[in-house]
C-alpha positions in Angstrom: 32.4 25.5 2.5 32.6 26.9 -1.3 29.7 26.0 -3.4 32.5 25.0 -6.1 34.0 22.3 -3.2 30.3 21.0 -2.7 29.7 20.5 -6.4 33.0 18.9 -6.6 32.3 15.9 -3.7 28.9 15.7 -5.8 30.7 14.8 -9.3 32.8 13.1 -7.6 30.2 10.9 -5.9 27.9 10.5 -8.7 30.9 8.9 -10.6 31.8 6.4 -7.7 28.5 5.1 -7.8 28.4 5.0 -11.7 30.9 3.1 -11.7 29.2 0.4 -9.3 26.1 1.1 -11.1 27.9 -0.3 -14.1 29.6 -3.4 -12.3 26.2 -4.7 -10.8 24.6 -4.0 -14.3 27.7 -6.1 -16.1 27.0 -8.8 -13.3 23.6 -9.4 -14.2 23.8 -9.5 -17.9 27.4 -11.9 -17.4 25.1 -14.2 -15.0 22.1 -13.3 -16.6 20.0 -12.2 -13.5 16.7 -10.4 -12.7 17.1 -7.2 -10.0 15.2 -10.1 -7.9 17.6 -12.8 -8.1 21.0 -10.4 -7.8 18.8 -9.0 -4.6 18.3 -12.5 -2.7 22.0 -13.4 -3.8 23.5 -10.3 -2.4 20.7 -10.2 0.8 18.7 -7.0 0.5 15.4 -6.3 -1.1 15.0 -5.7 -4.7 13.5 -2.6 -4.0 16.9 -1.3 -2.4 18.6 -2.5 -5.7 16.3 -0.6 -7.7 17.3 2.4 -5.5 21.5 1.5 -5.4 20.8 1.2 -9.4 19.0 4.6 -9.6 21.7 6.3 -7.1 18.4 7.3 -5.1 20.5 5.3 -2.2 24.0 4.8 -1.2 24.5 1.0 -0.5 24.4 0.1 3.4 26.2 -2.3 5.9 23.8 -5.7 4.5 24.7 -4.4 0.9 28.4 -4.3 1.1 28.4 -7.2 3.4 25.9 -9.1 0.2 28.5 -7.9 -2.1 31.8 -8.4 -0.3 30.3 -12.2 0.1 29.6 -12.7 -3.5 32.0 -10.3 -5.5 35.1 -8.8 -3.1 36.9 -7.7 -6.0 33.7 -5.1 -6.9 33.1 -4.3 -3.4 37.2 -3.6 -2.8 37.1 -1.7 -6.0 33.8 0.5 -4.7 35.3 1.1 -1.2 38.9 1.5 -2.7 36.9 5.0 -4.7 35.0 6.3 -1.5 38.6 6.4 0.5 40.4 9.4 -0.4 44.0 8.7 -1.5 47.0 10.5 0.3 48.9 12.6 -1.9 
């Protein structure tokens, strides 16, 4: 694989999770919530929001399940970006 192609799937990545970065950010300021409250509302530790917030971690299964539970439209949007379209 081409470096350019690897740096490429990073970008693209990095802007995916932006972009959920942003939502979970409007979220709390909208219901005005602490990383621990959002964390116990969508299951996971506030640690691993911290790290989903950072883009240290991708979100897992009891993330997307949190999120899919509380906020589908987000969580359709963020899956909707990782699934490549057919051209």
């Amino acid at each position: 694989m081409s470096i350019c192609i690897l740096i490429l799937v990073n970008l693209l990545f990095n802007i995916v999770n932006m972009r959920l970065e942003t939502e979970l950010y409007n979220i709390m300021q909208q219901e005005k919530l602490t990383n621990a409250k959002l964390a116990a509302k969508l299951g996971i530790s506030p640690s691993m929001l911290c790290l989903v917030l950072t883009g240290d971690k991708k979100p897992g299964r009891r993330f997307l399940q949190g999120l899919a539970s509380n906020y589908p439209d987000i969580c359709l949007k963020y899956l909707q970006d990782r699934i490549p379209s057919r051209s």
